[in-house]
N, C-alpha and C positions, 0 to 999 in steps of 0.2 A: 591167944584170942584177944586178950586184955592189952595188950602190947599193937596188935594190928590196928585196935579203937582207937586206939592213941594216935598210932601215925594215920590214921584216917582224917582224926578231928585237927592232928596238926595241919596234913595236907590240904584239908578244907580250907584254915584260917590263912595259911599260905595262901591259896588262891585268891581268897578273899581279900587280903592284903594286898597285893600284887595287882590283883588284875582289875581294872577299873572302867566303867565304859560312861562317857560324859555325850547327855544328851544335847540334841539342837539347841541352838543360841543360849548354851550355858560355855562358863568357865571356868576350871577347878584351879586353886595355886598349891603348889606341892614345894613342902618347906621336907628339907634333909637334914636331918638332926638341928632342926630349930633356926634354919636359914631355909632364905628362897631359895628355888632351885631350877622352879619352871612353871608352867602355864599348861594346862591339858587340853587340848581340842577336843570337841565334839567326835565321838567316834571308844574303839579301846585302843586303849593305854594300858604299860606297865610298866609297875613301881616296884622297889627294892623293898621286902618286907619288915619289919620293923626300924627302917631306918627313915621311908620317904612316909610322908604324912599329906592326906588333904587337908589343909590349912582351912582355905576359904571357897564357900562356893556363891557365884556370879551369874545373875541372870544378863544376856544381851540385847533382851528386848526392849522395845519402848516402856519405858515405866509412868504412869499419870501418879502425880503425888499433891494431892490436896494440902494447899499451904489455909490455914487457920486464919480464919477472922482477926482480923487488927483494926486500931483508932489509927487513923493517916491526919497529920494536921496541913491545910492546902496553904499554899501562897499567904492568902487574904485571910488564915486564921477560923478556917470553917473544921468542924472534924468532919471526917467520914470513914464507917465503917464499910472496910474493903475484904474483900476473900476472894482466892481466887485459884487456880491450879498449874501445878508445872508439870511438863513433860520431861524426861532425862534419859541418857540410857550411857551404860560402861559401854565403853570402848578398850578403856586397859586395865585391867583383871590385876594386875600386878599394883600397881599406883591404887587403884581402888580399896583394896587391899591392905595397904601399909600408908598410904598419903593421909588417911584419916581414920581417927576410931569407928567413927558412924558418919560415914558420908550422905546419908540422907538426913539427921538430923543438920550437918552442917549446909544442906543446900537449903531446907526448909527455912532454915533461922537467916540465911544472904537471903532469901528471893522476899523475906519479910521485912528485912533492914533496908534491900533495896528500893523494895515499894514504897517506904516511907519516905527514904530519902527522896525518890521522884515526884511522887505525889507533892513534896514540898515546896518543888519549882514552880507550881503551877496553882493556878487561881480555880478559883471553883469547876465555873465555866467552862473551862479546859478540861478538867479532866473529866466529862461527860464526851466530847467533844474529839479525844486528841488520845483514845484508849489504845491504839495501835502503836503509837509511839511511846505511850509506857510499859506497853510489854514490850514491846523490841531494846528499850533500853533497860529494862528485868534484866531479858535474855543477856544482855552485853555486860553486866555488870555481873550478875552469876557467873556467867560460863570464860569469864577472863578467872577467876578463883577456882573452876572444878577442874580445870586444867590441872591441879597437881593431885586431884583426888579420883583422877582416871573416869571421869564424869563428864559427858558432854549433852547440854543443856540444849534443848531443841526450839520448845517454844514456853513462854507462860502468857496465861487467859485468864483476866480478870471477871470472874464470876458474876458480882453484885457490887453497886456502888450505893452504898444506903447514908443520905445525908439524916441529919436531925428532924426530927417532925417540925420545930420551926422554922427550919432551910426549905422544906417540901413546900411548906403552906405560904412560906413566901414565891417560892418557884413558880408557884401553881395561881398566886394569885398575877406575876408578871405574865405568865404565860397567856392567860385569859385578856387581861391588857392590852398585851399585845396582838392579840386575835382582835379583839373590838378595834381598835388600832387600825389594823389593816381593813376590819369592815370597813369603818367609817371613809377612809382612803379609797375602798375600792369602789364602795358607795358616789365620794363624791368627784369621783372619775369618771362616772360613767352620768352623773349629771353632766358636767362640763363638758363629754364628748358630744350628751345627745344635743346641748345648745349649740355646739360647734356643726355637728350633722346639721339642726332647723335652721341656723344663721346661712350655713353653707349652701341650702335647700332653697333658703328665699332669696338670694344673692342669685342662685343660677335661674330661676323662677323668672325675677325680674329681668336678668340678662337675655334672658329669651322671648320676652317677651318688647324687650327695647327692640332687639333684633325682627322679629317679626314685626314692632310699628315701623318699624326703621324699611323693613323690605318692603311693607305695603306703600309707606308713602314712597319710595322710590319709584313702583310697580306703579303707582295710580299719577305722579306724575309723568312718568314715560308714558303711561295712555296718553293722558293730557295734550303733551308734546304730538306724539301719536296723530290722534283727532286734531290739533289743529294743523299739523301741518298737511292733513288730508283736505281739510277744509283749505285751508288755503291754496293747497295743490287743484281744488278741484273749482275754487273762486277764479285762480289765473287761468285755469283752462275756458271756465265756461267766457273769459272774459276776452279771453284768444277767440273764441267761435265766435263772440260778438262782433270784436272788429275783423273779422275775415267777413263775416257777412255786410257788413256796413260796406267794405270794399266792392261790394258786388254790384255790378250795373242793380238800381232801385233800391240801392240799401237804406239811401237816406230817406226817401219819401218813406220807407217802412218805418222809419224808427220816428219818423214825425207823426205818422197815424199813429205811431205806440205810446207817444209823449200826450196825442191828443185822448188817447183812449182812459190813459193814465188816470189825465187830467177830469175828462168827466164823469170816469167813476169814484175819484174824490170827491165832486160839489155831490155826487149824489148820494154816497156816503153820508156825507154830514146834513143835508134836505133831509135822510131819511133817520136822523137822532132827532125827538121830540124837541129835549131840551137844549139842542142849538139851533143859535140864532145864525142864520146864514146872511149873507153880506156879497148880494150878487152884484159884479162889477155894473158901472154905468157905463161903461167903453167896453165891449167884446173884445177891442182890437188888444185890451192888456191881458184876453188868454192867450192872442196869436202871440204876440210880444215874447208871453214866456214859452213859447214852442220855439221861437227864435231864438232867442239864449240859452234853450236848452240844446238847440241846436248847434249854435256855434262852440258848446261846450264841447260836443260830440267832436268834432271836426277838429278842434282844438287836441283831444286827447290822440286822434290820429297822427 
C-alpha cells in the first residue's frame, strides 16, 4: 500500500513535470540542464521530467509602463519637469530572456535618458509645441536598443510638462500681452475699415449724385433744345402760311389794313397811359409813309 502512495505521488510529480499548458499571449523558455532549449506556445506542451525546466515566463501583450518624473534641461537653459508613459511588448521570448537581466528596468532608464537628451535640442517654446516629435524620437532611440532585449517599443506619451512657477508667471504674463496685442489690432482694424466703408460711402454718395446733376442737366437741356426747335419749327411754319397768303390775289391790301390796324392800336395804347405824353404827328401822310415801308419790306421779303 505504502509502495502504491509512492508510485502515485511519483506519477503525480511526473505529470506535473512534464506536462505543461502555456496560456494566450504568454511565453515560456525551457532551459535543459541549464541551457536554452526552446520557447512553448500557448496551448500543452511536454517536457522531459527533471531534466527540461521553465526558465522564464513572458507576457505578449501590450504592456503601459510609467516612466518616473525627471528635471529635462531645454535648449535656452529652462528646467522642466517631465513624466510620461511607454508602451512595449516582447515579441521574442528568447532574447528577452537572456539579452538583459531586467529589461524593463533597462527600457525605463533609455526612455528617461532619451527624454533628456531630446528635450535638450529644443528651446522652451518647442517643446509645448513639437510634443509629437519627441515621442516619436523617444520611440526611435529606444526601440533601436530593445532590439537585442527581444522588446519592441510601440509608442511613448508624454504625460505633463511642468515648467518653474517663474517660467508659468512669466508665460502667462506673455500670454495676456499678447491677447491685449491682438485686441488693440483687432480693435484698430476695424476703425480703419469702418473709415474706409464711410470714405467709401461718400465717394459713391457724391458720384451719384454728380451723375444724376449730370443727367438732369443733360435731360433739361435736350428739353431746351426740344422747345426751341418746336418754336422755331412752328415760327417758320406760321411764317410759310404768311407768305402763301400774301401770295393770294388781296394779300397785300390785307396786310396793309393789318399794318394800319397795328399802327393805331399803338397810338392808342400809349393815349390810354396817363403818364405819357403822346406826340401826334403834324403830317398824317408820315403814318401812310410808314405803311409804305412796311410795305415794301413785305414785298421785299417775298
Amino acid at each position: 500500500m505504502e509502495i502504491a502512495i509512492v508510485l502515485l505521488v511519483i506519477a503525480v510529480i511526473f505529470v506535473t513535470r512534464s506536462v505543461k499548458v502555456v496560456p494566450q499571449q504568454h511565453a515560456w523558455v525551457i532551459e535543459r540542464l541549464g541551457k536554452y532549449h526552446g520557447t512553448l506556445t500557448p496551448g500543452l506542451n511536454f517536457l522531459v521530467p527533471f531534466i527540461d525546466k521553465v526558465a522564464y515566463k513572458h507576457v505578449l501583450k501590450e504592456i503601459p509602463l510609467d516612466i518616473a518624473s525627471q528635471v529635462c534641461i531645454t535648449k535656452d537653459n529652462t528646467q522642466l519637469q517631465v513624466d510620461g508613459i511607454l508602451y512595449f511588448q516582447v515579441t521574442d521570448a528568447m532574447r528577452a530572456s537572456y539579452g538583459s537581466s531586467n529589461y524593463i528596468v533597462a527600457i525605463s532608464q533609455l526612455a528617461q535618458t532619451s527624454l533628456r537628451s531630446v528635450i535638450g535640442k529644443l528651446e522652451l517654446d518647442k517643446t509645448f509645441e513639437e510634443r509629437d516629435i519627441i515621442n516619436a524620437q523617444v520611440v526611435a532611440a529606444i526601440d533601436e536598443a530593445a532590439l537585442n532585449w527581444g522588446v519592441k517599443v510601440l509608442r511613448y506619451e508624454i504625460k505633463d510638462l511642468t515648467p518653474p512657477k517663474e517660467i508659468l508667471h512669466a508665460m502667462q504674463a506673455q500670454i495676456t500681452a499678447e491677447r491685449e496685442k491682438r485686441a488693440l489690432i483687432a480693435a484698430s482694424e476695424g476703425r480703419r475699415q469702418e473709415q474706409i466703408n464711410i470714405a467709401t460711402g461718400e465717394r459713391e454718395a457724391f458720384i451719384a449724385r454728380s451723375e444724376g446733376e449730370k443727367q438732369a442737366a443733360i435731360n433739361s437741356a435736350q428739353g431746351e433744345a426740344a422747345s426751341i426747335t418746336a418754336v422755331a419749327e412752328a415760327t417758320a411754319l406760321a411764317i410759310e402760311r404768311i407768305a402763301a397768303a400774301i401770295r393770294q390775289p388781296g394779300g397785300e391790301q390785307a396786310v396793309q389794313l393789318k399794318v394800319a390796324e397795328r399802327a393805331v392800336d399803338a397810338y392808342g395804347k400809349v393815349a390810354a397811359d396817363a403818364t405819357t405824353t403822346l406826340i401826334i404827328p403834324g403830317n398824317m401822310s408820315e403814318v401812310s409813309g410808314l405803311i409804305a415801308t412796311a410795305m415794301k419790306m413785305v414785298q421785299s421779303s417775298k
